[in-house]
DSSP file (Angstrom, degrees, kcal/mol; ACC not computed):
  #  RESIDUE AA STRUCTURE BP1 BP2  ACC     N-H-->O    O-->H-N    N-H-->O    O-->H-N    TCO  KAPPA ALPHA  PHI   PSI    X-CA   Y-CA   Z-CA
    1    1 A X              0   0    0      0, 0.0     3,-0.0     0, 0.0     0, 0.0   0.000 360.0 360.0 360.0 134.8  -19.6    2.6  -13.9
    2    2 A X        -     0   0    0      1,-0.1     2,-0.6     0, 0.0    76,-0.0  -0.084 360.0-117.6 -65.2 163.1  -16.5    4.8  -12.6
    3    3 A X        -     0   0    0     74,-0.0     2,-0.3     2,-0.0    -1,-0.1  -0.914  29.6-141.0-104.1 130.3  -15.7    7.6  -14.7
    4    4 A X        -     0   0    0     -2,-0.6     2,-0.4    75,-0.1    75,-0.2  -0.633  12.0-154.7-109.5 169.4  -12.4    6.9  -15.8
    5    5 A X  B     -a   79   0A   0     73,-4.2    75,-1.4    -2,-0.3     2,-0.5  -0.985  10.4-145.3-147.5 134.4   -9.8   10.0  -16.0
    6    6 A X        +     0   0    0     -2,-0.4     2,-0.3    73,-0.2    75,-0.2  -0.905  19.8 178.0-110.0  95.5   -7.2    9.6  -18.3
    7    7 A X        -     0   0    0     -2,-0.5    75,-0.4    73,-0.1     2,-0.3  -0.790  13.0-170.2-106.7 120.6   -3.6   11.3  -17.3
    8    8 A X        -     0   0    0     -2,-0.3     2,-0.3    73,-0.2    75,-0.1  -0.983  13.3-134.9-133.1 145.4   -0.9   10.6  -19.8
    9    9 A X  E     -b   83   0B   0     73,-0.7    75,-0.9    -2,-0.3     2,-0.5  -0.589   4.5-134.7 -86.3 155.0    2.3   11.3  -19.3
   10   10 A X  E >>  -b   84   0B   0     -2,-0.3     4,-2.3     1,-0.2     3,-1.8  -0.581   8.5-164.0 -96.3 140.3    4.8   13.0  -21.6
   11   11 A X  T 34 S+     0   0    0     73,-3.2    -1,-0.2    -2,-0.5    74,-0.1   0.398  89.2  62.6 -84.6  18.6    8.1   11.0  -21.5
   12   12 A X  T 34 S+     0   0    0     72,-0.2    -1,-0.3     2,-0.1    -2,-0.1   0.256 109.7  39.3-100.4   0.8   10.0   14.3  -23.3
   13   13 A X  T X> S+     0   0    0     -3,-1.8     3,-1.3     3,-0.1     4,-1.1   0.400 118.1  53.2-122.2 -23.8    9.2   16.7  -19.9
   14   14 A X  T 3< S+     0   0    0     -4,-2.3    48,-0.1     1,-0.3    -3,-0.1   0.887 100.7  54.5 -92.2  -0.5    9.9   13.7  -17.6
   15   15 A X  T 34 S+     0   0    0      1,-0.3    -1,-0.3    -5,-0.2     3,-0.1   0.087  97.7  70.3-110.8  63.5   13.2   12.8  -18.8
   16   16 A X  T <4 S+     0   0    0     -3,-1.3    -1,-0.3     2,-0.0    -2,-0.2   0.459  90.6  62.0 -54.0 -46.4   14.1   16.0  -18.2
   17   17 A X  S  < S-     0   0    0     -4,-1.1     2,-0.7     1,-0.1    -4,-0.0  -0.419  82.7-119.7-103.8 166.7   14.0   15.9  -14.6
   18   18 A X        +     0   0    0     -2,-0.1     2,-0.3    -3,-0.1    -1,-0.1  -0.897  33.0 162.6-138.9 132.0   16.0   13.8  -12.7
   19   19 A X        -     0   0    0     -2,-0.7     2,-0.1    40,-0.1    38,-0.0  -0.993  24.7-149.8-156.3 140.9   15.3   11.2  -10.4
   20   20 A X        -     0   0    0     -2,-0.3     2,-0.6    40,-0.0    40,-0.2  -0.436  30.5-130.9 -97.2 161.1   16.8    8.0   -8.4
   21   21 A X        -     0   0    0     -2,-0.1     2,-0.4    39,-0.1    37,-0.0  -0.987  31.0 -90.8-114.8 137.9   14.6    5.5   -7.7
   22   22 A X    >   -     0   0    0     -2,-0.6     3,-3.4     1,-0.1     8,-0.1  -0.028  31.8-151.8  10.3  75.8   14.4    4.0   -4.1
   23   23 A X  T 3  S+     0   0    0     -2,-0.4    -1,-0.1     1,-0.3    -2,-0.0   0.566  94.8  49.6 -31.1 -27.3   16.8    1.2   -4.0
   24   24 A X  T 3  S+     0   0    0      2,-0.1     2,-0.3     0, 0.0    -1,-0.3  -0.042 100.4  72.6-127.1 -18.6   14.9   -0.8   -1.4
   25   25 A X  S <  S-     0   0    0     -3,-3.4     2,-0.1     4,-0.0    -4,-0.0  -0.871  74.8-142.2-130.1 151.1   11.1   -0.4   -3.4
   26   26 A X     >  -     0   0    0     -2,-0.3     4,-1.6     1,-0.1     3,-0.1  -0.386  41.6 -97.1 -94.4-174.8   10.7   -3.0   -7.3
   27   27 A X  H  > S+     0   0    0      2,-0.2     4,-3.4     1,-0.2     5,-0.1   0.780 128.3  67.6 -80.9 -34.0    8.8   -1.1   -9.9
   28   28 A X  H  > S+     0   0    0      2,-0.2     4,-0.9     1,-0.2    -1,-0.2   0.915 105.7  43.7 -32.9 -49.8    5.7   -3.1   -8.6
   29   29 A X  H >> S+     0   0    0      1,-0.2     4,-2.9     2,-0.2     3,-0.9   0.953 110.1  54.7 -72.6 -49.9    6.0   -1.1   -5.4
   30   30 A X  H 3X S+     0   0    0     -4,-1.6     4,-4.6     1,-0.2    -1,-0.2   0.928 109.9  42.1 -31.7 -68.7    6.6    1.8   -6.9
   31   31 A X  H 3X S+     0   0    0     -4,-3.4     4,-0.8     1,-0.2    -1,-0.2   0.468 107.6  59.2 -85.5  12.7    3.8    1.9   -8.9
   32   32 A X  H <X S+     0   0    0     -3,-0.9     4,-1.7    -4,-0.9    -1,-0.2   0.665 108.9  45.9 -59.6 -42.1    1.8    0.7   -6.4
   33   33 A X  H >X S+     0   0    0     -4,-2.9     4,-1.1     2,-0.2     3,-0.6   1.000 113.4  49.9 -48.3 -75.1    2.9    4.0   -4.2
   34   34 A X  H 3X S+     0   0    0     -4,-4.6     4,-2.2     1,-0.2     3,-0.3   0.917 109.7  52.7 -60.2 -55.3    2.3    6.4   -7.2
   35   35 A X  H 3X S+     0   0    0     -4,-0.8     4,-1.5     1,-0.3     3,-0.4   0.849 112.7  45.8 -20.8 -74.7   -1.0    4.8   -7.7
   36   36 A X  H << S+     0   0    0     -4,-1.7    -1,-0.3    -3,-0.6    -2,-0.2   0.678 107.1  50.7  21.0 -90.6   -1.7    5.5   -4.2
   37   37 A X  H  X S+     0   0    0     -4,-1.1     4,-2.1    -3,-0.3    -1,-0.3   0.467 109.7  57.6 -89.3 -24.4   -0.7    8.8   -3.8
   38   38 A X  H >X S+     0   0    0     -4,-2.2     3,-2.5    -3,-0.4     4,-0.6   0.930 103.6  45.8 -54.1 -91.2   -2.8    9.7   -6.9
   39   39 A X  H 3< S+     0   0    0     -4,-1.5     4,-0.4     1,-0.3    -2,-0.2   0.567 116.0  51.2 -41.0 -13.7   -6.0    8.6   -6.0
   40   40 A X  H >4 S+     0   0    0     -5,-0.2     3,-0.8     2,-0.1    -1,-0.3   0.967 110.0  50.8 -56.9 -55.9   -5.1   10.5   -2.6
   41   41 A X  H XX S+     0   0    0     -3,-2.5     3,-1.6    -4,-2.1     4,-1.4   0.760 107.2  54.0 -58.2 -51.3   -4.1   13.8   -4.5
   42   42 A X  T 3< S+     0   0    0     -4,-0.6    -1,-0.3     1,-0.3    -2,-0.1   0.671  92.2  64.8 -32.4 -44.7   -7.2   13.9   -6.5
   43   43 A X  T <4 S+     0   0    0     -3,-0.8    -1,-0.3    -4,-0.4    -2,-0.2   0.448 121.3  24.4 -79.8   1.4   -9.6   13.8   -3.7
   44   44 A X  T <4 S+     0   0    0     -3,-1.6     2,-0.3     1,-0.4    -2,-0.2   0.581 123.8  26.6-135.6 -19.2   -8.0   17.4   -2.6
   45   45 A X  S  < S-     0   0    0     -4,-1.4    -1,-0.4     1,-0.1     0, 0.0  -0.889  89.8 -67.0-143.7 164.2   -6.4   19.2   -5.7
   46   46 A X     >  -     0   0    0     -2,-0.3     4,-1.5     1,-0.1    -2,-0.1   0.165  40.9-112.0 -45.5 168.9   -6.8   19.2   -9.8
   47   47 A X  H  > S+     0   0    0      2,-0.2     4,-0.9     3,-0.1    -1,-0.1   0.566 122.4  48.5 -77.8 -16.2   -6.0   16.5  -12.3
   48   48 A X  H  > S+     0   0    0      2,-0.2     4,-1.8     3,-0.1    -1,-0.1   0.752 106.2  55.1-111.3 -37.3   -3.3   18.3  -13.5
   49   49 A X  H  > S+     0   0    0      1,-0.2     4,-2.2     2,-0.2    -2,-0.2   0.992 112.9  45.1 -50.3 -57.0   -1.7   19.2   -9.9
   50   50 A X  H  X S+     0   0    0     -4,-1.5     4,-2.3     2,-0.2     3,-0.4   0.916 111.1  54.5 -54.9 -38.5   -1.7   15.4   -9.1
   51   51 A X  H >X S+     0   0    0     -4,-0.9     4,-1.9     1,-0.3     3,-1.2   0.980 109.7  50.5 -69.5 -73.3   -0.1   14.9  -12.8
   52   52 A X  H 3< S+     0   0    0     -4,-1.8    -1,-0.3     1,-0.2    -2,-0.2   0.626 107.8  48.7  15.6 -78.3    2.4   17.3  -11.8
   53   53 A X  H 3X S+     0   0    0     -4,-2.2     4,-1.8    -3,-0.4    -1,-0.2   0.636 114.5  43.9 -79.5 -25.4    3.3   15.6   -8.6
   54   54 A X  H XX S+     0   0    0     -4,-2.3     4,-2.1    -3,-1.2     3,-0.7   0.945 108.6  56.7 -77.4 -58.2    3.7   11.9  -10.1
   55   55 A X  H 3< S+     0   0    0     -4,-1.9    -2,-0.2     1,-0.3    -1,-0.2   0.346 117.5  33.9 -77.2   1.5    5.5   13.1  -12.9
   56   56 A X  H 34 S+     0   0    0     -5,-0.2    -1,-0.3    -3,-0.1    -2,-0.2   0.465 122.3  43.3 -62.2 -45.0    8.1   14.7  -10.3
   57   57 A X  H << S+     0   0    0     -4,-1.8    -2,-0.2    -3,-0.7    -3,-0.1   0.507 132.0  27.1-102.8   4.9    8.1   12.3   -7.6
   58   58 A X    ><  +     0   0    0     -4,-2.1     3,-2.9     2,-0.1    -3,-0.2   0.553  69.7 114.3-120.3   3.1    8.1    9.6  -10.3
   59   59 A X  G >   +     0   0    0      1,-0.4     3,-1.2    -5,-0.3     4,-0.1   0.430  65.4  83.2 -75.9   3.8    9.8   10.4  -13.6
   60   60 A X  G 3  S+     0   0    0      1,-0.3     3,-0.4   -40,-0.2    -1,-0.4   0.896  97.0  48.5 -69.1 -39.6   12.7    7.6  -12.9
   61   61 A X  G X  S+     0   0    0     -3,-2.9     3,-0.8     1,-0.2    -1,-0.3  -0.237  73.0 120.6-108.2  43.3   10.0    5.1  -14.4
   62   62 A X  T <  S+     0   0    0     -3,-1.2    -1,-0.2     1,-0.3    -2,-0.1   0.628  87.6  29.5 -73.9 -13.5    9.1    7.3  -17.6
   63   63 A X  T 3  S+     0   0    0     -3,-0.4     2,-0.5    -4,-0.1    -1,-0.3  -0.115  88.8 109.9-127.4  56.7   10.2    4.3  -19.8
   64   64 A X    <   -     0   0    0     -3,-0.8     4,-0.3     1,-0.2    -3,-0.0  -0.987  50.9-160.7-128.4 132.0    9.4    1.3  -17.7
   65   65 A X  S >> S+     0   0    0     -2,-0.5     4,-2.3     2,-0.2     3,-0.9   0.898  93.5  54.3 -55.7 -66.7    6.2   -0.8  -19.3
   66   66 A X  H 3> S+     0   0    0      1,-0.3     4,-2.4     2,-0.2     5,-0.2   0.714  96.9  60.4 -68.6 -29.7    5.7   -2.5  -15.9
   67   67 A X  H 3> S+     0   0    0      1,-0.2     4,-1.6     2,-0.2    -1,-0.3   0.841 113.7  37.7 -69.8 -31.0    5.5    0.7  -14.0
   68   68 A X  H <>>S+     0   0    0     -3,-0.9     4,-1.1    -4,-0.3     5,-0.5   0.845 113.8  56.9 -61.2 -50.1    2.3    1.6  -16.3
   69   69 A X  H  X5S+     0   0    0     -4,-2.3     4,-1.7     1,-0.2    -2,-0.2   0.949 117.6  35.1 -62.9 -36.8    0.9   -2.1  -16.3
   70   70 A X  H  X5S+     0   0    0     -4,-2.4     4,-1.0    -5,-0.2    -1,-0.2   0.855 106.5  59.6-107.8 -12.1    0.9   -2.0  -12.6
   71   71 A X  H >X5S+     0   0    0     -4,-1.6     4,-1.6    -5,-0.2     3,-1.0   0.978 116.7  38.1 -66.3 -68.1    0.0    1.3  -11.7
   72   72 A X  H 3<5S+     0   0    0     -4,-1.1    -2,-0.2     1,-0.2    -3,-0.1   0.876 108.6  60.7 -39.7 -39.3   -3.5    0.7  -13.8
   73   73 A X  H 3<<S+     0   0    0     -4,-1.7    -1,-0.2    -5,-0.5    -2,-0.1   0.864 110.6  34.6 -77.1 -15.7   -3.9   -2.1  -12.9
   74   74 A X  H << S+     0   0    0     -3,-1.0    -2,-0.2    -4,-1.0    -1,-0.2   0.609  84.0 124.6 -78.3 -22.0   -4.1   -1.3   -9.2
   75   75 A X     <  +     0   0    0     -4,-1.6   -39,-0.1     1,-0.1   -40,-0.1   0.133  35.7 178.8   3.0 148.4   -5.6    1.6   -9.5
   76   76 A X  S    S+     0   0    0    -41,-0.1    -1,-0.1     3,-0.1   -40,-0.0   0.167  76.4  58.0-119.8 -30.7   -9.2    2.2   -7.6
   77   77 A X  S    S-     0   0    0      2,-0.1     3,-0.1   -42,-0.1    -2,-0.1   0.034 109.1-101.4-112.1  41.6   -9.9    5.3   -8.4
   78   78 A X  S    S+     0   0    0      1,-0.2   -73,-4.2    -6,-0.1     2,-0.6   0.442  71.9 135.4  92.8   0.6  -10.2    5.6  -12.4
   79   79 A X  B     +a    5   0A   0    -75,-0.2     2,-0.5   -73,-0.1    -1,-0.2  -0.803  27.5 173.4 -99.5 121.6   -7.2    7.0  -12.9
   80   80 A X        -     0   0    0    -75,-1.4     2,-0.4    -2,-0.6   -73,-0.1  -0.896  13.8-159.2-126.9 111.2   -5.2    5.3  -16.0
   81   81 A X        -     0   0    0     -2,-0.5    -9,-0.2   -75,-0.2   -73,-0.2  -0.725   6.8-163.6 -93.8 129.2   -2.1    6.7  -17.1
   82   82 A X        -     0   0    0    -75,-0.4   -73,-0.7    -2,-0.4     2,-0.3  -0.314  24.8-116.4-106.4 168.2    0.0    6.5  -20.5
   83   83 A X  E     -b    9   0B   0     -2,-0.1     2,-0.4   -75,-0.1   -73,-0.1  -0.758  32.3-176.5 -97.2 161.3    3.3    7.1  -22.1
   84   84 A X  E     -b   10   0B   0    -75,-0.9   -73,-3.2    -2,-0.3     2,-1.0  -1.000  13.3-149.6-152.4 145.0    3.1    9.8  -24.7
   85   85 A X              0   0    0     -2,-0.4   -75,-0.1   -75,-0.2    -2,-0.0  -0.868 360.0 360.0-129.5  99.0    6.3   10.8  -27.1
   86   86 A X              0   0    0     -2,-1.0    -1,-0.1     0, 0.0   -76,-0.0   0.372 360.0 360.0 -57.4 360.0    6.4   14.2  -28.1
């Protein structure tokens, strides 16, 4: 059984930053991408660098549902991430 690793983000530090979303990509894509680029990030750097780098190169979807439903659910490498309200 995979070891699952649990990254949640907090939606009070991401909607702080500010960020446009790709006009051209759905939230499907998106969080296919961020998915992605996780399980990449992992394989080289900390759980908390990669949290980092989604939660900068992604924080436009800090309240979108779908962007959570479909980044876990594509997922491959364990990684399931949540919203969390400070």
């Amino acid at each position: 059984m995979k070891k699952k690793i649990l990254v949640t983000l907090s939606v009070a530090s991401l909607l702080t930053l500010f960020g446009c979303p790709d006009d051209e990509i759905t939230v499907e894509e998106a969080a296919s991408k961020a998915s992605k680029e996780m399980c990449d990030c992992i394989k080289d750097y900390s759980i908390e660098k990669c949290q980092e780098k989604l939660n900068s190169n992604y924080s436009f979807y800090a309240n979108n549902d779908d962007f959570y439903a479909t980044f876990n659910k594509v997922n491959n490498c364990g990684v399931t991430i949540k919203k969390e309200v400070k």
